[in-house]
TORZA-651416 format. One record per atom (N, C-alpha, C): chain; atom name; y, x, z. Coordinates in steps of 0.2 Angstrom, whole numbers, plus 2048, in hexadecimal, padded with zeros to 3 digits. Atoms other than C-alpha are relative to their C-alpha. Last residue first. Example, Ala and Ser with C-alpha at 12.3 -4.5 7.8 and 13.67 -1.06 7.14 Angstrom:
BEGIN
[pt "A","N",[7FA,7FC,7FF]] [pt "A","CA",[7FB,844,824]] [pt "A","C",[805,7FC,803]] [pt "A","N",[7FA,804,800]] [pt "A","CA",[7EA,83E,827]] [pt "A","C",[806,804,800]] 
REM end
This chain:
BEGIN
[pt "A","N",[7FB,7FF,804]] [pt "A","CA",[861,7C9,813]] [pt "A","C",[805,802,803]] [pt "A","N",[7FA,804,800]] [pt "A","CA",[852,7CB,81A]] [pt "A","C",[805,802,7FB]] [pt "A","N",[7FB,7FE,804]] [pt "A","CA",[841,7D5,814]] [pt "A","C",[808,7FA,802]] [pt "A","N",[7FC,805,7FE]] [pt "A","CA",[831,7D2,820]] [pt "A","C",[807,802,7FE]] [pt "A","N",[7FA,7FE,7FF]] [pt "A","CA",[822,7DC,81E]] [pt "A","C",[803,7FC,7FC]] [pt "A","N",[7FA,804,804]] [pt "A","CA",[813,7D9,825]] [pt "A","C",[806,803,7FE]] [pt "A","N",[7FC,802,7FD]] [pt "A","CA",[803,7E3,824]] [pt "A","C",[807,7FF,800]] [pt "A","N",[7FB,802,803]] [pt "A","CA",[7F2,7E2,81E]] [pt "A","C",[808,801,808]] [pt "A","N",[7FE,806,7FE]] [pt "A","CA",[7E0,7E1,825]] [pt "A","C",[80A,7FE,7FE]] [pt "A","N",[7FF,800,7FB]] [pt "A","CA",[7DA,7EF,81A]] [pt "A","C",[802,7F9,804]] [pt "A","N",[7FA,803,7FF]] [pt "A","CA",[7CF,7ED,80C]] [pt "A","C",[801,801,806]] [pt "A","N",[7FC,801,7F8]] [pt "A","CA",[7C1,7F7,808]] [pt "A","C",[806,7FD,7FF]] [pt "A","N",[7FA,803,800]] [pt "A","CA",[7B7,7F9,7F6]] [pt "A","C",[801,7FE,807]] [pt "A","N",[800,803,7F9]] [pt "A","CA",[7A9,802,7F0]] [pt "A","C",[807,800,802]] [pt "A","N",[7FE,809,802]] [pt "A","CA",[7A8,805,7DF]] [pt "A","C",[802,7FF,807]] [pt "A","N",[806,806,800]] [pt "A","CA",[79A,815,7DF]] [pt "A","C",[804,7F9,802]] [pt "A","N",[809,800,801]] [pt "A","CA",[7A3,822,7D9]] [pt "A","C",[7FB,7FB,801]] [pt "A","N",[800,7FD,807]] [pt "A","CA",[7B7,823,7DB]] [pt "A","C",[7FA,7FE,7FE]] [pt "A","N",[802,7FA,802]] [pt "A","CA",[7B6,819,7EC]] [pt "A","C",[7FF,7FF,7F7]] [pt "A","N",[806,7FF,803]] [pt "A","CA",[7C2,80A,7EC]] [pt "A","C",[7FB,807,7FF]] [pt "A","N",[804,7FC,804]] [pt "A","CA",[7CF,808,7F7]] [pt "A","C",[7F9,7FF,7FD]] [pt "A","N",[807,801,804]] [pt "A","CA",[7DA,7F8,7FA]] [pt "A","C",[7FF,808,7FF]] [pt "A","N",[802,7FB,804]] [pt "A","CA",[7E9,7F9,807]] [pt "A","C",[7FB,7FF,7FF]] [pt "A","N",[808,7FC,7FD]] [pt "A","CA",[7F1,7EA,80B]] [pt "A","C",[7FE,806,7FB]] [pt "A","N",[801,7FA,804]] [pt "A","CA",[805,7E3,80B]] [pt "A","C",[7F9,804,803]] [pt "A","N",[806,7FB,7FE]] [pt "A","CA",[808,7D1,814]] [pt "A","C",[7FE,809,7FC]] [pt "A","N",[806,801,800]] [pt "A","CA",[819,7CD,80B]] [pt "A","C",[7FB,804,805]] [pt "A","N",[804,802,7FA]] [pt "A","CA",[82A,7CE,809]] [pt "A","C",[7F9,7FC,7FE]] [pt "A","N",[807,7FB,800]] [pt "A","CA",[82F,7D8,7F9]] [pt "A","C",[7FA,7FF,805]] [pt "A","N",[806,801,801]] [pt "A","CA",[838,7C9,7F5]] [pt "A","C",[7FA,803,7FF]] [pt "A","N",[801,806,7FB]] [pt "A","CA",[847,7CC,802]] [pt "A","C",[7F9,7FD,7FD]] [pt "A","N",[7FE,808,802]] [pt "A","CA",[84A,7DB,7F9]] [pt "A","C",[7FD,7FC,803]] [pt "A","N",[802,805,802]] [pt "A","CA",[848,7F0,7FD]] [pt "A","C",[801,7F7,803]] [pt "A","N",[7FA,806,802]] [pt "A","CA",[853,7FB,7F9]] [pt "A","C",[7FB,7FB,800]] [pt "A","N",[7F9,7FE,7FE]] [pt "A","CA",[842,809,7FE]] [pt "A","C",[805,7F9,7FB]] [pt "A","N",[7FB,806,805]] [pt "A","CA",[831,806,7FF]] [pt "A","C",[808,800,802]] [pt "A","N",[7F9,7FF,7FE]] [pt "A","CA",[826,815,803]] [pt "A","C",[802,7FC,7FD]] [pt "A","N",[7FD,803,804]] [pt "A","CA",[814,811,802]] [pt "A","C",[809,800,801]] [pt "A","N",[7FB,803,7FB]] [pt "A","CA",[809,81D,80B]] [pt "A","C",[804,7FD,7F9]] [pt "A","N",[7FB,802,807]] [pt "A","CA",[7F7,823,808]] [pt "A","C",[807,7FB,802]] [pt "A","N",[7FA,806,800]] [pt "A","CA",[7F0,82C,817]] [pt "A","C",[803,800,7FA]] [pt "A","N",[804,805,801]] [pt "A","CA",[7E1,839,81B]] [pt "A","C",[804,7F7,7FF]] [pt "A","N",[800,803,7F8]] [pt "A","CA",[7EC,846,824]] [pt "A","C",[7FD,7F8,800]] [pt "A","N",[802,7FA,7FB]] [pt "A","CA",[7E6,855,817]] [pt "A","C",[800,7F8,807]] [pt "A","N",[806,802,7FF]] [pt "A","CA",[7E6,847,809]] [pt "A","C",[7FD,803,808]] [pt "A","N",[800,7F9,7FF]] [pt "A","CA",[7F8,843,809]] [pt "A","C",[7F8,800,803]] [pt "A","N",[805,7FF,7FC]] [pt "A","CA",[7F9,834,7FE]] [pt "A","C",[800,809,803]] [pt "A","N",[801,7F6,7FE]] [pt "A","CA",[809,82F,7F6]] [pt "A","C",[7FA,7FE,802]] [pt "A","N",[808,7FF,7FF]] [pt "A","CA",[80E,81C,7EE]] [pt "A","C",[7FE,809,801]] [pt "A","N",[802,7FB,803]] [pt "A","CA",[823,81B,7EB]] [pt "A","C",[7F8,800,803]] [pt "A","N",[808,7FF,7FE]] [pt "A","CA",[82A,80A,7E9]] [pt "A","C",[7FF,807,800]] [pt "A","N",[7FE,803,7FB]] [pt "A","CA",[83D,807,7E4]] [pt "A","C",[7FB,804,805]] [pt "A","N",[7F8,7FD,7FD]] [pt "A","CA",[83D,810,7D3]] [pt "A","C",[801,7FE,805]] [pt "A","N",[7FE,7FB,804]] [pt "A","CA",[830,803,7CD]] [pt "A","C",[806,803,800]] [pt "A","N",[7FE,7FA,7FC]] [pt "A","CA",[82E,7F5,7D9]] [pt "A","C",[801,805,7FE]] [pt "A","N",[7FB,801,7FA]] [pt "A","CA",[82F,7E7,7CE]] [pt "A","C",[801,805,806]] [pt "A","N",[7FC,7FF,802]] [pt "A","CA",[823,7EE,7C0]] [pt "A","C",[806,800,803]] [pt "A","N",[7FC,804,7FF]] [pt "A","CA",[815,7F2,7CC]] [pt "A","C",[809,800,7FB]] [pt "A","N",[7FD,806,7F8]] [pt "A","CA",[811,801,7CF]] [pt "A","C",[800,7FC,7FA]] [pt "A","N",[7FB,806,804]] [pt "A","CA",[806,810,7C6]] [pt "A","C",[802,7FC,804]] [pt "A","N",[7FE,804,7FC]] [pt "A","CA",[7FF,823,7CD]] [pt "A","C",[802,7F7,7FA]] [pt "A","N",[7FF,805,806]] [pt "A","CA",[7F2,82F,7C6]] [pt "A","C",[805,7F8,803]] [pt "A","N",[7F8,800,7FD]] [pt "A","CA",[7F0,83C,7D6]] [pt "A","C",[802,7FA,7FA]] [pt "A","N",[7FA,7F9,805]] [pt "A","CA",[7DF,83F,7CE]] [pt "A","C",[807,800,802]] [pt "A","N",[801,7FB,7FC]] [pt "A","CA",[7D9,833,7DE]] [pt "A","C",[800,806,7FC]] [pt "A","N",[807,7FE,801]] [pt "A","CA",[7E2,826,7D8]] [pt "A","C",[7FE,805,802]] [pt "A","N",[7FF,7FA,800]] [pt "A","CA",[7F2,81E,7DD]] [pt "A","C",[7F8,802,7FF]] [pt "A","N",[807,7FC,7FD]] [pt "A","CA",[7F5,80E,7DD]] [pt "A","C",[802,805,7FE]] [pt "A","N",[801,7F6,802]] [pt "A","CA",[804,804,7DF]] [pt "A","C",[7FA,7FF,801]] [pt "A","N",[7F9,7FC,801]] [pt "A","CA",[80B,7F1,7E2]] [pt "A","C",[7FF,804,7FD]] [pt "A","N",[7FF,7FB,800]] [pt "A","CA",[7FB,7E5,7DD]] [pt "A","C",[805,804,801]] [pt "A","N",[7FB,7FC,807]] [pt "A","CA",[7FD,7D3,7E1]] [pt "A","C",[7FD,809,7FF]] [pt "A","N",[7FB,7F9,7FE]] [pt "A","CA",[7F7,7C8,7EB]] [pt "A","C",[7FD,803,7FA]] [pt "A","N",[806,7FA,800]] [pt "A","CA",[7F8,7B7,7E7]] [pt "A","C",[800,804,801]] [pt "A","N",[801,7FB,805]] [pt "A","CA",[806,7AE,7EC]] [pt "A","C",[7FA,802,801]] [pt "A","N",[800,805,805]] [pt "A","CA",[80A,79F,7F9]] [pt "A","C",[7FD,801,7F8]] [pt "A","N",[803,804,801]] [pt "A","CA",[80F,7AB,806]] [pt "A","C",[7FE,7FC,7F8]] [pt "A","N",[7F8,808,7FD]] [pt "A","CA",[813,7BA,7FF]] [pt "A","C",[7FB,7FA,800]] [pt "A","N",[7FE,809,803]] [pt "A","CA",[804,7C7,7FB]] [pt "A","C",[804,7FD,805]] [pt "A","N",[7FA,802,7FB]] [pt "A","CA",[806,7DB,7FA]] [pt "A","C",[7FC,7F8,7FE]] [pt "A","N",[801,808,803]] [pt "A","CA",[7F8,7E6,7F2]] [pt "A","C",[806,7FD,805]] [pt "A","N",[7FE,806,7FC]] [pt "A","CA",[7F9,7F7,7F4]] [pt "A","C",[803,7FA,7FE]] [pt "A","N",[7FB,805,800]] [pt "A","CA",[7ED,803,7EE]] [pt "A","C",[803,7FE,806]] [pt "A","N",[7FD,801,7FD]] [pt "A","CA",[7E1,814,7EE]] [pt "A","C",[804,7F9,7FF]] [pt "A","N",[7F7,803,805]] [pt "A","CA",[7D6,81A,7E4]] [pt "A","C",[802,7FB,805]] [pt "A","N",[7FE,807,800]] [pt "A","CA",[7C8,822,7F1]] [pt "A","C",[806,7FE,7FB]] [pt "A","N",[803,803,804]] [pt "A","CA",[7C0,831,7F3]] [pt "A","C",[801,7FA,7FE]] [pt "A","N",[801,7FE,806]] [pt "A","CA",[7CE,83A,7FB]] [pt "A","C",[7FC,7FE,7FA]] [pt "A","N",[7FD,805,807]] [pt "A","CA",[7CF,82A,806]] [pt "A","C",[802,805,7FB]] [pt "A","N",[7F7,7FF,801]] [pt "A","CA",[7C5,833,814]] [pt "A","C",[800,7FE,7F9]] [pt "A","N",[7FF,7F8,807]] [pt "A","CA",[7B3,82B,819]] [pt "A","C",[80B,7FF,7FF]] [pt "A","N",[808,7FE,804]] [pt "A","CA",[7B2,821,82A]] [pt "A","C",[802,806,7FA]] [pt "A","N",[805,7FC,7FE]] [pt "A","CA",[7C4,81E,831]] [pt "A","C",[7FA,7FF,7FD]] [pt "A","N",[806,802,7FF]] [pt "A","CA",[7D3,81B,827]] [pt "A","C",[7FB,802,805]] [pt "A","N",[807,7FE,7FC]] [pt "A","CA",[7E4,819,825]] [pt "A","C",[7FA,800,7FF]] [pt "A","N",[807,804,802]] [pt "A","CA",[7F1,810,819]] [pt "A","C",[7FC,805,804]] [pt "A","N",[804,7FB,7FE]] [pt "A","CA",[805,815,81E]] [pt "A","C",[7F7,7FA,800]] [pt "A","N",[807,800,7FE]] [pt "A","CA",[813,80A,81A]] [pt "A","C",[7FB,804,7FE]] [pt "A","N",[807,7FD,803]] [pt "A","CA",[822,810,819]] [pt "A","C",[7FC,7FD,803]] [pt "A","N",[804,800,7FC]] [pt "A","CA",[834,806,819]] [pt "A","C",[7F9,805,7FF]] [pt "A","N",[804,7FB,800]] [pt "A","CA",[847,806,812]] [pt "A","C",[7F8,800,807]] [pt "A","N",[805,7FB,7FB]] [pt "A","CA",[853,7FC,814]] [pt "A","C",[7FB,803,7FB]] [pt "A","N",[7FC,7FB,803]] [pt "A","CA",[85E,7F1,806]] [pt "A","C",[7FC,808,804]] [pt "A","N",[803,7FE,809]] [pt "A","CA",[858,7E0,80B]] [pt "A","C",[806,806,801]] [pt "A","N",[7FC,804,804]] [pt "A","CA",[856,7E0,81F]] [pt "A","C",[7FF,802,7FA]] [pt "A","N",[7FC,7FC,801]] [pt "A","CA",[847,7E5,828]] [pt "A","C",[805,7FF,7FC]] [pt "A","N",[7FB,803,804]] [pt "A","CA",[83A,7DE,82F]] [pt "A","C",[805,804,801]] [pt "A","N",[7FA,802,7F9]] [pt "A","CA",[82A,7EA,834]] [pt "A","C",[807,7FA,7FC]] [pt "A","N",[7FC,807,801]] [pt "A","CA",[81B,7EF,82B]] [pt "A","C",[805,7FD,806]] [pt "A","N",[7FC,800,803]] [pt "A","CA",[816,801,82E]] [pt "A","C",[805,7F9,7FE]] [pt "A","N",[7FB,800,7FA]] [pt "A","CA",[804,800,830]] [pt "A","C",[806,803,7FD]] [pt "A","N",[7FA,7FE,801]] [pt "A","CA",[7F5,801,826]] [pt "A","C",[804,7FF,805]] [pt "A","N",[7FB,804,7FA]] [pt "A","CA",[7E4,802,82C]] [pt "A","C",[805,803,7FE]] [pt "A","N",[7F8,7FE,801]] [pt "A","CA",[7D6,805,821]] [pt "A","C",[801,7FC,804]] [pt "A","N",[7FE,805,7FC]] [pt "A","CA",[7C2,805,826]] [pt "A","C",[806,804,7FE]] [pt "A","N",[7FA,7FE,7FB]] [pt "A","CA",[7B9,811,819]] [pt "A","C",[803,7FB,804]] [pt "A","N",[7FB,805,800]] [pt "A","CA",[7A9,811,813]] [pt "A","C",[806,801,804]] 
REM end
């Protein structure tokens, strides 16, 4: 099982640029399909990117060209680059993996990020 810990959430005005970084301790997130989910108050949460462990990626149609999803497997980290980004990208942002095999599923504790104008 894995334990995630993102980080990277910070305020930032609209048009910035951010990365969020997904971690883990226990097993490594090579075995893992990766996401990130975002939720705005009052919203559901959402799906932004995943990335699969054939390197197989998809986003979100509102962040598309903005958003980039990577994983570098050597340093054990999936990272969400968000760039021009908008007043309504704010939101908590968590990282979901899945092991490939047996299902099993972690969530991390999330973290904020804060888009002014």
């Amino acid at each position: 099982q894995v334990n995630l810990v993102e980080s990277g959430g910070m305020l930032v005005h609209s048009g910035e640029s951010l990365r969020l970084s997904c971690t883990s301790s226990g097993s490594r997130l090579i075995g893992y399909a990766v996401g990130w989910y975002r939720q705005a108050p009052g919203k559901q949460r959402e799906l932004v990117a995943g990335i699969m462990r054939s390197g197989t990626i998809s986003y979100e149609d509102s962040v598309k060209g903005r958003f980039t999803i990577s994983r570098d497997n050597a340093k054990n980290v999936v990272y969400l680059q968000m760039n021009n980004l908008k007043p309504e990208d704010s939101a908590v942002y968590y990282c979901h993996a899945e092991h490939v095999f047996n299902g099993m599923e972690s969530w991390g504790k999330g973290t904020l990020v804060t888009v002014s104008l």
